[in-house]
C-alpha positions as CSV (number, residue, x, y, z in Angstrom):
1,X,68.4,41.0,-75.8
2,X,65.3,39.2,-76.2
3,X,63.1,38.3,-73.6
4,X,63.2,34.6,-73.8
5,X,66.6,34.2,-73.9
6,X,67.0,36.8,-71.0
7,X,64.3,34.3,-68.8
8,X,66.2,31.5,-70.3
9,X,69.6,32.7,-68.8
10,X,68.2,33.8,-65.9
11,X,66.7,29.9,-65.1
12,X,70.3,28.4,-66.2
13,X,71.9,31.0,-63.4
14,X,69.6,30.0,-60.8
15,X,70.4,26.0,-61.3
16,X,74.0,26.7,-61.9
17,X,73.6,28.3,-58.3
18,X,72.2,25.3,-57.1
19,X,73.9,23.0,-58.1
20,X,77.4,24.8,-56.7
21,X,75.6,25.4,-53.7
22,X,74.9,22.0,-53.4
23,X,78.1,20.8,-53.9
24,X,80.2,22.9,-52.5
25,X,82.3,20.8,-49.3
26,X,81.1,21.4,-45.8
27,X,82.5,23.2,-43.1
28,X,84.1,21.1,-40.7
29,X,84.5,21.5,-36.5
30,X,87.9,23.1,-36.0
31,X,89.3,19.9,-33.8
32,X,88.0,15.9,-35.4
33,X,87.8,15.3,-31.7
34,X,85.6,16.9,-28.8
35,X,84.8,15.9,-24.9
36,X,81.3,14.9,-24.4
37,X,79.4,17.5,-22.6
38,X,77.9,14.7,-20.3
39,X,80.3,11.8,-19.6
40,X,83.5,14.0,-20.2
41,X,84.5,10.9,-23.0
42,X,86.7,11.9,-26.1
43,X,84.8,11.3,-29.3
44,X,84.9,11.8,-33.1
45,X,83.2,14.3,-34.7
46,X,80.7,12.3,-37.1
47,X,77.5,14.3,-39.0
48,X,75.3,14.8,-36.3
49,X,77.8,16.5,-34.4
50,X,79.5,18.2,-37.1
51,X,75.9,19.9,-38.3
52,X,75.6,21.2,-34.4
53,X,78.4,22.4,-34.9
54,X,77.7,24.4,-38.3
55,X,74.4,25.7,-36.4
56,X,76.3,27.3,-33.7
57,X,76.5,24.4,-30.7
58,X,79.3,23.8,-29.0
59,X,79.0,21.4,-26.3
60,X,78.6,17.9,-28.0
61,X,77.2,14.3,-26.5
62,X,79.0,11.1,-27.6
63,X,76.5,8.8,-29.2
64,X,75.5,6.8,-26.5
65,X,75.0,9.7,-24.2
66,X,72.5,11.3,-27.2
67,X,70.7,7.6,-27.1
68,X,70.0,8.1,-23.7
69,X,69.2,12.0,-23.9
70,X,66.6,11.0,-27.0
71,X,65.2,8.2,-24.8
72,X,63.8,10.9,-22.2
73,X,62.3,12.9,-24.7
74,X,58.6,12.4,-25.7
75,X,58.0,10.5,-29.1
76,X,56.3,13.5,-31.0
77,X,59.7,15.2,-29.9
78,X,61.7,12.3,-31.7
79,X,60.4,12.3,-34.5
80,X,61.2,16.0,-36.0
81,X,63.7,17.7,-33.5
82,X,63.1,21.4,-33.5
83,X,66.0,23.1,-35.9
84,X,66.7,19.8,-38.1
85,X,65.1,20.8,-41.3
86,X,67.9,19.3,-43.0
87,X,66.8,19.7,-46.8
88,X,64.4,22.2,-46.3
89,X,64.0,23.5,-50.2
90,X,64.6,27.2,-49.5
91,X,65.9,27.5,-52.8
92,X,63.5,25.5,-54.5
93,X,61.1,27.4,-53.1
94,X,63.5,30.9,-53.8
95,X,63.4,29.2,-58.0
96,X,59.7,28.7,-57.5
97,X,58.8,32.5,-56.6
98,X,61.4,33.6,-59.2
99,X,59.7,31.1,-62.1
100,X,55.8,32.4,-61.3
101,X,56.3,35.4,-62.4
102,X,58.4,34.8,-65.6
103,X,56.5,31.9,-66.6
104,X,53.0,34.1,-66.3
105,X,54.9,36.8,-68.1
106,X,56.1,34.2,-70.7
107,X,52.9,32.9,-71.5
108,X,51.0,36.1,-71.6
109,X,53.1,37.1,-73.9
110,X,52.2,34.2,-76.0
111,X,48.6,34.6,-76.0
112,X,48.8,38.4,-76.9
């Protein structure tokens, strides 16, 4: 097999990947209702809660007792809570140190 069309195939695997990654459906909480860990309340799961949940949490605040949990913490704090990278690109950046090398390979292999 040539080695274009083995980079080539090798690219379209990693976005397939991606892409099913990316759209693959969410876990969800065992139970679409928990007992706030502060006022003892029965709430809904929503996707704050849910996404503790997925990160291995498992006492949950109602929102209004997370309002007033945020309001005690500094601003800075606010802002980027530790743990909440959300989107934080590891694949991108997984693609990216997979691509270097190919594409320097790729066009060294043009100029010789």
């Amino acid at each position: 097999m040539e080695p274009e069309r083995l980079v080539g195939a090798a690219i379209a695997a990693i976005v397939v990947l991606g892409l099913i990654v990316k759209f693959l459906p969410k876990r969800k909480p065992p139970s679409a209702v928990f007992q706030c860990g502060r006022c003892g309340t029965a709430a809904r799961h929503d996707e704050r809660t849910a996404q503790a949940w997925r990160s291995g949490k498992r006492k949950f605040f109602c929102r209004a007792c997370h309002a007033k949990w945020l309001q005690t913490r500094p601003p800075r704090e606010r802002e980027s809570p530790a743990g909440s990278a959300g989107r934080s690109g590891c694949l991108g950046v997984l693609a990216w140190f997979a691509l270097l090398p190919m594409g320097g390979a790729l066009l060294w292999a043009s100029v010789v």
